[in-house]
C-alpha positions as CSV (number, residue, x, y, z in Angstrom):
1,X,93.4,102.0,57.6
2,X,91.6,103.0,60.7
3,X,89.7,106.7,60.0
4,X,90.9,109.5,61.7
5,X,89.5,110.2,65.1
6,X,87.2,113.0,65.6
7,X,87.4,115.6,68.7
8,X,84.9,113.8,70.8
9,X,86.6,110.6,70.3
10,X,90.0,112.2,71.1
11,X,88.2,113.4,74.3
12,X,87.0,110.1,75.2
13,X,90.1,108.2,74.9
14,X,92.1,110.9,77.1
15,X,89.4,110.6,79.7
16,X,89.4,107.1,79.8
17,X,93.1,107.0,80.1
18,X,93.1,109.2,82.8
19,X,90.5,107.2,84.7
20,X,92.9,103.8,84.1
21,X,96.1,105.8,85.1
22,X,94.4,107.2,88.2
23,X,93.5,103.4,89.4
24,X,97.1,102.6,88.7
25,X,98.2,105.4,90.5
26,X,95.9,104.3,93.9
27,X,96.6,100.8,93.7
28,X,100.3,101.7,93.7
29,X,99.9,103.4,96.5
30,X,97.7,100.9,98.2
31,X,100.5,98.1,97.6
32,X,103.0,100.2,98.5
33,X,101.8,101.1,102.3
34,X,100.7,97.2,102.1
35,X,104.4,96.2,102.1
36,X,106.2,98.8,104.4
37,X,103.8,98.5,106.8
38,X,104.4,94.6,106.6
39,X,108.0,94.9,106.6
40,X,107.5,97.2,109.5
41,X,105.8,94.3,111.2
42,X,108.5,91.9,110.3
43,X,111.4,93.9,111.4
44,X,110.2,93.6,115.0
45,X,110.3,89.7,115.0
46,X,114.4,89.7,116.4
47,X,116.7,92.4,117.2
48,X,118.9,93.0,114.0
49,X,115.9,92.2,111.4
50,X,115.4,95.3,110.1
51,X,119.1,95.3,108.9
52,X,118.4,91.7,107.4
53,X,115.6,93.3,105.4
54,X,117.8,96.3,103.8
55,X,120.1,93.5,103.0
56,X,117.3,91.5,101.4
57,X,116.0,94.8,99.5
58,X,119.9,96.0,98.8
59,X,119.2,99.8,100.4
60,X,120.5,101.0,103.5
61,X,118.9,100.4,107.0
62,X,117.8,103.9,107.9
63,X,115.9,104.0,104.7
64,X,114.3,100.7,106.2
65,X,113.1,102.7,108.9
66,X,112.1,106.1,107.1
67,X,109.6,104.2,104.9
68,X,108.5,101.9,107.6
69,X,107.5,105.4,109.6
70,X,106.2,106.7,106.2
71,X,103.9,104.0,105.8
72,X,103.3,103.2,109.4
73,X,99.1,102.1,110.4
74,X,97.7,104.7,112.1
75,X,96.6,102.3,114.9
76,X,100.2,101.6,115.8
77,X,101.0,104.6,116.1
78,X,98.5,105.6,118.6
79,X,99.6,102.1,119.9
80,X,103.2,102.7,120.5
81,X,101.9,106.8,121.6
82,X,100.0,104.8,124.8
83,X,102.4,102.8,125.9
């Protein structure tokens, strides 16, 4: 049987924890604005493509579009702002 943990090693493990949860966290983010702003790229390869991708991901095309603009590169927007 393992002994009982002591406050400091109670501490430890919640701060190490917290430190792996938080890197989840920011690599879900990270993969997240990865793939919208790929799909946003994608849908503008032929006209109708961004209602082949909702098919593809089963949700509806507007909320294609929403998380495209969510997730959008800065740089296109100032992009599409110029033209």
């Amino acid at each position: 049987m393992t002994p009982r943990p002591d406050d400091q090693a109670r501490n430890e493990l919640r701060d190490l924890v917290a430190q792996a949860n938080e890197r989840r966290e920011k690599e879900h983010e990270r993969i997240e604005t990865d793939f919208w702003q790929e799909t946003d790229r994608l849908q503008k390869r032929y006209h109708g493509a961004q209602q082949d991708i909702a098919d593809v991901l089963g949700v509806k095309r507007n909320q294609v579009l929403r998380q495209t603009k969510r997730y959008r590169a800065v740089d296109q927007d100032a992009g599409t702002a110029a033209d």
